[in-house]
C-alpha beads as a LAMMPS data file, in Angstrom:
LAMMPS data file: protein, C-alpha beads

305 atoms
304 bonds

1 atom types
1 bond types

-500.0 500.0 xlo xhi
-500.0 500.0 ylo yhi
-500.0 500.0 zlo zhi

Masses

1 110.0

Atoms # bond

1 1 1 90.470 -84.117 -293.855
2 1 1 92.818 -87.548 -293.855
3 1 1 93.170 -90.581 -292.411
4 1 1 96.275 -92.620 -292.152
5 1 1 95.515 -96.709 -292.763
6 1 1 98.760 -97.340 -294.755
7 1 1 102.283 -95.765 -294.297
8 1 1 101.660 -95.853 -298.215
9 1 1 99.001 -93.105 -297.877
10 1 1 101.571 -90.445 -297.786
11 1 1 104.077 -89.546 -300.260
12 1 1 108.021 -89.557 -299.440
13 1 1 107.870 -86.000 -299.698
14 1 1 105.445 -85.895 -297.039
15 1 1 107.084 -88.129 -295.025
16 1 1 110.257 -86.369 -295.385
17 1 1 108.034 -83.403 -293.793
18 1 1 106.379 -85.217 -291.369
19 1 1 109.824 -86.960 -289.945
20 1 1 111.390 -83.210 -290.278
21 1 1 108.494 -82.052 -287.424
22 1 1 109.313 -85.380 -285.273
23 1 1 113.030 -84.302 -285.395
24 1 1 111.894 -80.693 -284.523
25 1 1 109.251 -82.269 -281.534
26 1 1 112.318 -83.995 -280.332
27 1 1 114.815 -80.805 -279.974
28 1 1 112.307 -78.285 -278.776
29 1 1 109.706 -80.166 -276.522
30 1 1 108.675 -77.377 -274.348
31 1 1 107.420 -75.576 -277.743
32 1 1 105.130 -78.191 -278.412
33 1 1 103.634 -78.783 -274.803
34 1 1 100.389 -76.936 -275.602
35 1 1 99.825 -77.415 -279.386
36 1 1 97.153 -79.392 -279.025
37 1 1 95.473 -77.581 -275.617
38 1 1 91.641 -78.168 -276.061
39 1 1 91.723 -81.683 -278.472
40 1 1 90.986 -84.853 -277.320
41 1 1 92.420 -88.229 -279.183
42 1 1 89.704 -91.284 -278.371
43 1 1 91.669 -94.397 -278.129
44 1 1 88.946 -97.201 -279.769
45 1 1 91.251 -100.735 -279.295
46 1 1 89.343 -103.641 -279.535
47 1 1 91.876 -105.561 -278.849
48 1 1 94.687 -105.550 -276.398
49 1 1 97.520 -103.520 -276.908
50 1 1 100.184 -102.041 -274.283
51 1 1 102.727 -100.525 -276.692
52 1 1 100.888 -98.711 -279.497
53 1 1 98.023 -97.337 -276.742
54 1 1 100.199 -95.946 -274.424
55 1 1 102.604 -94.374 -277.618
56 1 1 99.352 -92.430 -278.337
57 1 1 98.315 -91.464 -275.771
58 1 1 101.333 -90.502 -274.358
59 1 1 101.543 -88.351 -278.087
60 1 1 98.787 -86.796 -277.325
61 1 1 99.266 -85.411 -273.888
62 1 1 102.749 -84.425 -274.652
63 1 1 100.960 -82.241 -277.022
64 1 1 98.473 -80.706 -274.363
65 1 1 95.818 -82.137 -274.983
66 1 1 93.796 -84.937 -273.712
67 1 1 92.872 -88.704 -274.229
68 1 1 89.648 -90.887 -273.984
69 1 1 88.532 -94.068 -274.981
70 1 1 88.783 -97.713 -274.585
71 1 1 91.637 -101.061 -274.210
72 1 1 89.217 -103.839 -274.991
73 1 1 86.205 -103.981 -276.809
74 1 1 84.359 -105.862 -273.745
75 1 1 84.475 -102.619 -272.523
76 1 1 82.787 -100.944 -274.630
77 1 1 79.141 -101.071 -276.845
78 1 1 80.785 -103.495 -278.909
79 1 1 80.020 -105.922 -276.725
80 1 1 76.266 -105.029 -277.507
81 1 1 76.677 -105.430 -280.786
82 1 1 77.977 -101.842 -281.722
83 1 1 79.061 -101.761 -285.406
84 1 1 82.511 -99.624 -286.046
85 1 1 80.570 -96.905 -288.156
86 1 1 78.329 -96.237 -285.759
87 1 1 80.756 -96.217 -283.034
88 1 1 83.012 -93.603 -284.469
89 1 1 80.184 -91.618 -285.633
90 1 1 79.307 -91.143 -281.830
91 1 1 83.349 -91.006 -281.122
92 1 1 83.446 -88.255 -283.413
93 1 1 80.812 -86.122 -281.350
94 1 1 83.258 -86.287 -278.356
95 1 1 86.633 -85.914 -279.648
96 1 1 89.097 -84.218 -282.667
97 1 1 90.884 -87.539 -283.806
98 1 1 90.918 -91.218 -283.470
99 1 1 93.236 -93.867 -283.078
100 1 1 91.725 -97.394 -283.239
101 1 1 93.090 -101.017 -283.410
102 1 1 91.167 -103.637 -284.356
103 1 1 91.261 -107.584 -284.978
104 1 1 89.668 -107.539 -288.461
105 1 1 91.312 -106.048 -291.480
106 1 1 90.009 -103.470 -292.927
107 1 1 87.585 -102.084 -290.068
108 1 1 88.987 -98.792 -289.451
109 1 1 89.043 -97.945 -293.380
110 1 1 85.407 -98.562 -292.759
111 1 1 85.343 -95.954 -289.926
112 1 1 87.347 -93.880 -291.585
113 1 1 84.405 -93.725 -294.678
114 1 1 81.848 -92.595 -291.778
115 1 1 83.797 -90.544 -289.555
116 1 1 83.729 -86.845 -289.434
117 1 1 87.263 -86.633 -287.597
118 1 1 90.589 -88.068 -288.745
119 1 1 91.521 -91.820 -287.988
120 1 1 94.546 -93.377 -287.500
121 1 1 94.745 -97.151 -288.101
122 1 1 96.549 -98.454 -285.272
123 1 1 96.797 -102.056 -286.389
124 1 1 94.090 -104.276 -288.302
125 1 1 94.476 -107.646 -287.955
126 1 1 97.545 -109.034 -290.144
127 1 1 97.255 -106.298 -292.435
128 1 1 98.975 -103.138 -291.592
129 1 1 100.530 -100.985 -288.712
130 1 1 101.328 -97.790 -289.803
131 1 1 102.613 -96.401 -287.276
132 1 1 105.195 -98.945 -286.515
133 1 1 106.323 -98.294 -289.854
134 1 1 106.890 -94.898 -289.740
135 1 1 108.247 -95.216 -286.415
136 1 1 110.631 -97.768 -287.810
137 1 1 111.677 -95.596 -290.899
138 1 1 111.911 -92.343 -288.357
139 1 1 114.372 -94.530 -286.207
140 1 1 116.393 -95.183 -289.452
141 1 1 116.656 -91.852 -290.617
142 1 1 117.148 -90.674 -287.273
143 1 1 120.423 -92.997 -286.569
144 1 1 121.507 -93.536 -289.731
145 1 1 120.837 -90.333 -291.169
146 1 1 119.251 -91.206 -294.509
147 1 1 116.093 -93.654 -296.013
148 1 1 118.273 -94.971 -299.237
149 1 1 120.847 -96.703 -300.242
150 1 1 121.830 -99.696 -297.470
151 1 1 121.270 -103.624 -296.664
152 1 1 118.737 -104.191 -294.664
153 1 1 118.132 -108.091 -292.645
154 1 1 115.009 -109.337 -291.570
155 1 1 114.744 -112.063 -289.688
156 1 1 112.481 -114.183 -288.054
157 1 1 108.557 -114.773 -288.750
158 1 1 108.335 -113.169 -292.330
159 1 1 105.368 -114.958 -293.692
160 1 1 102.686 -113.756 -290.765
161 1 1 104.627 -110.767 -289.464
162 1 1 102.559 -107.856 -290.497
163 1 1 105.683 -104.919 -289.443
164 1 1 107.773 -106.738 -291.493
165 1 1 105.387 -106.544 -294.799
166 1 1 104.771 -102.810 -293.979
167 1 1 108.300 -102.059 -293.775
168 1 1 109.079 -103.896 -296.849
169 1 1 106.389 -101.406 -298.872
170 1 1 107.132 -98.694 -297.640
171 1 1 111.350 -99.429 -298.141
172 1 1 110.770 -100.239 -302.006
173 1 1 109.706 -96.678 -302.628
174 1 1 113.548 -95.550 -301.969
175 1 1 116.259 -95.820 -303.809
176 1 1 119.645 -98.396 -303.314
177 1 1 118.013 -100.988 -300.766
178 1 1 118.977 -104.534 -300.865
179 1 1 116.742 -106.733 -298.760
180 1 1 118.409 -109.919 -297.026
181 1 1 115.289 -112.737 -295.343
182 1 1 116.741 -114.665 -292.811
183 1 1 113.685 -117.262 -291.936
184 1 1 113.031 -121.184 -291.665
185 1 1 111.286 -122.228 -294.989
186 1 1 108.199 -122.456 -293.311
187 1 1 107.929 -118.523 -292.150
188 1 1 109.422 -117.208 -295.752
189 1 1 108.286 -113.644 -297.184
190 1 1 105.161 -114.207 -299.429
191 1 1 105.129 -114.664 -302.588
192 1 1 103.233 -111.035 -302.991
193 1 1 105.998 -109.654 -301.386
194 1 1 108.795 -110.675 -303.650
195 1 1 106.754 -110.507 -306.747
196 1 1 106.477 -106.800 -305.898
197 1 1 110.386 -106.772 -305.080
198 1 1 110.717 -108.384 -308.784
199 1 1 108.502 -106.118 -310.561
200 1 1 110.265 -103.039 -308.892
201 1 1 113.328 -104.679 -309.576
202 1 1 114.593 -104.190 -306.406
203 1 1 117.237 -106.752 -305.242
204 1 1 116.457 -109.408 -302.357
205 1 1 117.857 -112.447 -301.302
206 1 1 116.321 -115.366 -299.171
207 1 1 118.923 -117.172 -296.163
208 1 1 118.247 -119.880 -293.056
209 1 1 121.284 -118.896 -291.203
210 1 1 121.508 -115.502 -289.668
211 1 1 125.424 -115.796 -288.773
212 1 1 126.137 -115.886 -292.571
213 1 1 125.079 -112.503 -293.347
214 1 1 125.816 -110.254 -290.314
215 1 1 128.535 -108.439 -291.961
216 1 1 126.697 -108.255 -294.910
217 1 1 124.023 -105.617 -292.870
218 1 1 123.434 -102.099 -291.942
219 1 1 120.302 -102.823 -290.102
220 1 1 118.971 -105.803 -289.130
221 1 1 115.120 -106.159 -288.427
222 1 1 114.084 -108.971 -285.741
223 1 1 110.949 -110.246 -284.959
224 1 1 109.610 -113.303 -283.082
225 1 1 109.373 -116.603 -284.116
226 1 1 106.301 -117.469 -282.680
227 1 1 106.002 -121.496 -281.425
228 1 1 102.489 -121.691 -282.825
229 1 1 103.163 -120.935 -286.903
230 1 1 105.198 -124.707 -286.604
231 1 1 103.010 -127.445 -287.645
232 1 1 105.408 -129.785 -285.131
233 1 1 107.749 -129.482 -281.970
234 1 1 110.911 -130.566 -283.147
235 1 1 111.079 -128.305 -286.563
236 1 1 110.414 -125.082 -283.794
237 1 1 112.919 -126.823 -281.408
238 1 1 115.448 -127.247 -284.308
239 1 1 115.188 -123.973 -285.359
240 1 1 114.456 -121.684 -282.650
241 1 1 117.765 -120.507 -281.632
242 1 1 119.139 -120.011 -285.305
243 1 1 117.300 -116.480 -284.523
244 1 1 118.633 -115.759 -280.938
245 1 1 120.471 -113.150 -281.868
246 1 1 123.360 -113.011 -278.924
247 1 1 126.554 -110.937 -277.970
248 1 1 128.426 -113.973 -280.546
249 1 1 126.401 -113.361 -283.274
250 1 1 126.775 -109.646 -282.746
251 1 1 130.432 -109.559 -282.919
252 1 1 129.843 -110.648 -286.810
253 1 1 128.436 -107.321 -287.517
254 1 1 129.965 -104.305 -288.393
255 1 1 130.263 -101.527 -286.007
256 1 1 127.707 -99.165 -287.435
257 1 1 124.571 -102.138 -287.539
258 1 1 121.826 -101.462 -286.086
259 1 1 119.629 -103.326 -284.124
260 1 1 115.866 -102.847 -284.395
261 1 1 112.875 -104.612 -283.033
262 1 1 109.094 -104.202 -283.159
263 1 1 109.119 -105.462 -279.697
264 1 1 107.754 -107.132 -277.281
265 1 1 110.820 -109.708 -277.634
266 1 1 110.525 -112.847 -276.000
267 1 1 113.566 -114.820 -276.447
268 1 1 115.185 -113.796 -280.054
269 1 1 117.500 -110.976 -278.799
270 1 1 119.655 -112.125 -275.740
271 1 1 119.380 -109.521 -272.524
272 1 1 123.424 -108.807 -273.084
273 1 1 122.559 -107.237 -276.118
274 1 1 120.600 -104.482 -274.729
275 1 1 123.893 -102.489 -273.503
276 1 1 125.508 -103.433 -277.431
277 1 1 125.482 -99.621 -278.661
278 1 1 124.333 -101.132 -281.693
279 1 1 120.862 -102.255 -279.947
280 1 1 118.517 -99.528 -281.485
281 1 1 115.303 -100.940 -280.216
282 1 1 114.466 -99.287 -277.202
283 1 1 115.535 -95.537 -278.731
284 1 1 113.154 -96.542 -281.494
285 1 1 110.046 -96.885 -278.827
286 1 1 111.045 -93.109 -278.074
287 1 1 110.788 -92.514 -281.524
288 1 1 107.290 -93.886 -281.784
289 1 1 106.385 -91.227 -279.535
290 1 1 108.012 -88.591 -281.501
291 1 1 106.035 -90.049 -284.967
292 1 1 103.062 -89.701 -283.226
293 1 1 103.278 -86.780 -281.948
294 1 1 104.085 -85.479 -285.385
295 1 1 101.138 -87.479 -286.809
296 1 1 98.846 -86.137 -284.442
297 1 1 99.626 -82.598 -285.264
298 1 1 99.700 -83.195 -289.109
299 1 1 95.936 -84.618 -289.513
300 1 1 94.599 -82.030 -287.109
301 1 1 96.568 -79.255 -289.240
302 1 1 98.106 -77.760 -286.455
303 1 1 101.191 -75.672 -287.334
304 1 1 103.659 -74.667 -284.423
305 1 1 105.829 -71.322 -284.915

Bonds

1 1 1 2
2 1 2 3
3 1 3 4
4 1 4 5
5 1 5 6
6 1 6 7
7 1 7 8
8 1 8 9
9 1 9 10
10 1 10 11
11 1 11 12
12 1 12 13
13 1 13 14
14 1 14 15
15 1 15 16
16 1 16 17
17 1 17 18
18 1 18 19
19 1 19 20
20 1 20 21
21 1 21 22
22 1 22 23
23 1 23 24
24 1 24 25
25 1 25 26
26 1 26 27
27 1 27 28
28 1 28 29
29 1 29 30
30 1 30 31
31 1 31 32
32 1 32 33
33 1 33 34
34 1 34 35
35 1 35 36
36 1 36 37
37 1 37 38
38 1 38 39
39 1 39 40
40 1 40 41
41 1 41 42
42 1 42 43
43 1 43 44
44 1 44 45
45 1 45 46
46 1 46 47
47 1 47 48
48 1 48 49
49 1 49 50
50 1 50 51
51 1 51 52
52 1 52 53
53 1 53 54
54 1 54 55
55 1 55 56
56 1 56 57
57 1 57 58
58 1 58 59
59 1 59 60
60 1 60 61
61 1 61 62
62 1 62 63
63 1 63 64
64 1 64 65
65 1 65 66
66 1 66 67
67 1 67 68
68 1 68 69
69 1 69 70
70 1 70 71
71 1 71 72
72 1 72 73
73 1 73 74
74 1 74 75
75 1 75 76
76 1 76 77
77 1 77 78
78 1 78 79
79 1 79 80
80 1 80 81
81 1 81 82
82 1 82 83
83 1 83 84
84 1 84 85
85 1 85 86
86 1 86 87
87 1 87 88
88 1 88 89
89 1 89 90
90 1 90 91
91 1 91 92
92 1 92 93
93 1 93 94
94 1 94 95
95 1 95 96
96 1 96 97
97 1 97 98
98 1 98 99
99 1 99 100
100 1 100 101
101 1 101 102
102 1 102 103
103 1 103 104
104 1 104 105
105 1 105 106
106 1 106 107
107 1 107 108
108 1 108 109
109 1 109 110
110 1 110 111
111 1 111 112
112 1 112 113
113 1 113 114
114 1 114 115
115 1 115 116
116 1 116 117
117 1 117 118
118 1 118 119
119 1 119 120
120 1 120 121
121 1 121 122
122 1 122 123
123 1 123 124
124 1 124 125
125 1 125 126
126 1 126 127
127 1 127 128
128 1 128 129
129 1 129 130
130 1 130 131
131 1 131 132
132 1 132 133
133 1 133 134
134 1 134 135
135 1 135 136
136 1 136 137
137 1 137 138
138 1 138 139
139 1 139 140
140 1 140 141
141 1 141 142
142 1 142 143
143 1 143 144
144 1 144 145
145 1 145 146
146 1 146 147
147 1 147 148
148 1 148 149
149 1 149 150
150 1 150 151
151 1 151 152
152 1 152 153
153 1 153 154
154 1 154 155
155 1 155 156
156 1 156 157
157 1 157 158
158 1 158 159
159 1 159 160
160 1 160 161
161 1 161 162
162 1 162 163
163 1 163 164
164 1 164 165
165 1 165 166
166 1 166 167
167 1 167 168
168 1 168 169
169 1 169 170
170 1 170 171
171 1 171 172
172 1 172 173
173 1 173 174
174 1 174 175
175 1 175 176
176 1 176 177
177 1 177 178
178 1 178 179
179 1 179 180
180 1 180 181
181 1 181 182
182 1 182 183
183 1 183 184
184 1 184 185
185 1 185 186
186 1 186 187
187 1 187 188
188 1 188 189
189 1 189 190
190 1 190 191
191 1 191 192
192 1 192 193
193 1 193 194
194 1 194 195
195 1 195 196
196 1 196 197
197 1 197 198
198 1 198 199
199 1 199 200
200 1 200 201
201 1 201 202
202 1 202 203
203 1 203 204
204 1 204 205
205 1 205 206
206 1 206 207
207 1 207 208
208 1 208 209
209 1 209 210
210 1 210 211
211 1 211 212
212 1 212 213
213 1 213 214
214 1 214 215
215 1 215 216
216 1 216 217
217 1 217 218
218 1 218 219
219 1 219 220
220 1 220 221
221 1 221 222
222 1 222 223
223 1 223 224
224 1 224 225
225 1 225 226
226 1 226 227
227 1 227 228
228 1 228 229
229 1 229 230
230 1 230 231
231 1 231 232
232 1 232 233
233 1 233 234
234 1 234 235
235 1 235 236
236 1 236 237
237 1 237 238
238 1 238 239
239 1 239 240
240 1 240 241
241 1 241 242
242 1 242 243
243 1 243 244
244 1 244 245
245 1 245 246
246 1 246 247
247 1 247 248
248 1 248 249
249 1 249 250
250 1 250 251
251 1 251 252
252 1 252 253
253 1 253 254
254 1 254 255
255 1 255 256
256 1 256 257
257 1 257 258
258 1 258 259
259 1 259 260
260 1 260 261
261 1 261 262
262 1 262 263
263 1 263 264
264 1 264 265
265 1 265 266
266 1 266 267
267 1 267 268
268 1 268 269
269 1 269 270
270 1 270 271
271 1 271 272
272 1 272 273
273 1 273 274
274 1 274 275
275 1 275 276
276 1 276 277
277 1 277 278
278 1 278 279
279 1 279 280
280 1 280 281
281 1 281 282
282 1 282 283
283 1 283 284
284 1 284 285
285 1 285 286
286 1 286 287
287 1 287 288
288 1 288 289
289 1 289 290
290 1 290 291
291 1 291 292
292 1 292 293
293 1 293 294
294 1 294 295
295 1 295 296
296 1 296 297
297 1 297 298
298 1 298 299
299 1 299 300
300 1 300 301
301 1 301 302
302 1 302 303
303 1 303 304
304 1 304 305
């Protein structure tokens, strides 16, 4: 039996395999409607999520099968005072897998040690988010047709943005990729980040202004600055709309960028961006679905002929 807490925790070759059944799920959905007729995934988020919950569970009964569980820990025996192994030791007695988000790191490794059904981390705290990873990397290969050899941007909150560190790891472990950080000096990339970058000796270089690299970029990554990482107004008023990425900026890039986005956006991409070709980021929620889907199948060891 496995679990999935890091996009780390499976190889590029199974990756490659996993991403090869999401493109499959994607051109034949009607042979995949019932794959999973009988299973039930149990959605355990203690804390709120719209995106990722709905992803799964609209995975899961694309598959056939069916979904229970719970969108805020208030709701359920955490509030008595529950602990997470006992709760998925019960959760295992009603259904076949488990998808859980939780606010500390680290708590659905722990579940994962005492369950008897597979668990997907679905976000702990700062630390990871698999499955935005793999749903990023699936919308890469997807559009651009490979996982090597390009320039990737990110921009925005780099220092507490836990998609962007994710994406970062699991990037390094392919070949050709040059990393370009476009933040303020307060939101920078860790130092654990680029010490791993330097130790792979994988090439990387650190900006402030996004309009100086657009050409520069095959993909660029946004994420939110958020108002409440500044320790004063006017450095966030100063810098805010260096990383509004509008139909201006755009018109830097080459015609083959992509856009993506971990979303929700607030303010960083401009609304007249969303009809730019370029803008990958709603196609990419689509392929969430399709990673999921794929994931679903793969811990359960379901094989579709």
């Amino acid at each position: 039996m496995r679990h999935l807490m890091s996009p780390l925790d499976f190889s590029v070759e199974e990756l490659e395999r996993l991403f090869d059944l999401a493109g499959d799920i994607e051109a034949h959905r009607g042979k995949y409607a019932h794959a999973c007729a009988g299973k039930k995934l149990a959605t355990c988020f203690y804390e709120p999520s719209t995106r990722t919950r709905l992803s799964f569970e609209a995975a899961m009964l694309n598959l056939g099968g069916s979904v229970i569980g719970f969108s805020d820990a208030a709701s359920s025996s955490a509030s008595k005072g529950e602990s997470v192994s006992d709760t998925i030791r019960v959760i295992s007695c009603f259904a076949d897998i488990c998808a859980m988000r939780h606010p500390k790191e680290g708590a659905p490794k722990v579940a994962a040690e005492r369950s008897s059904i597979p668990v997907i981390n679905a976000g702990d705290g700062g630390h990871q988010h698999p499955t935005q990873t793999l749903t990023d990397l699936l919308t890469i290969r997807s559009l651009k047709g490979r996982l090597d050899h390009f320039t990737i941007g990110l921009c925005g909150d780099l220092k507490f943005g836990r998609t962007v560190h994710s994406l970062i790891n699991a990037l390094s472990r392919y070949e050709g990729i040059r990393f370009i950080f476009i933040s303020p000096r307060e939101l920078m990339v860790p130092d654990y980040v680029t010490e791993m970058l330097n130790e792979k000796n994988i090439p990387y270089e650190e900006v402030i202004r996004l309009e100086s690299i657009m050409h520069r970029l095959d993909m660029l990554y946004m994420t939110r600055v958020q108002k409440e990482r500044f320790f004063n107004e006017e450095d966030y008023v100063r810098l805010k709309d260096f990383y509004i990425l509008d139909r201006a900026k755009m018109e830097l890039a080459g015609p083959d960028m992509l856009v993506l986005h971990p979303l929700p956006r607030v303010n960083e991409i401009a609304v007249e961006v969303d009809e730019d070709p370029r803008a990958a980021y709603f196609r990419q929620v689509q392929y969430g679905v399709y990673v999921r889907m794929a994931l679903i199948l793969t811990l359960l060891d379901i094989h579709v002929h």
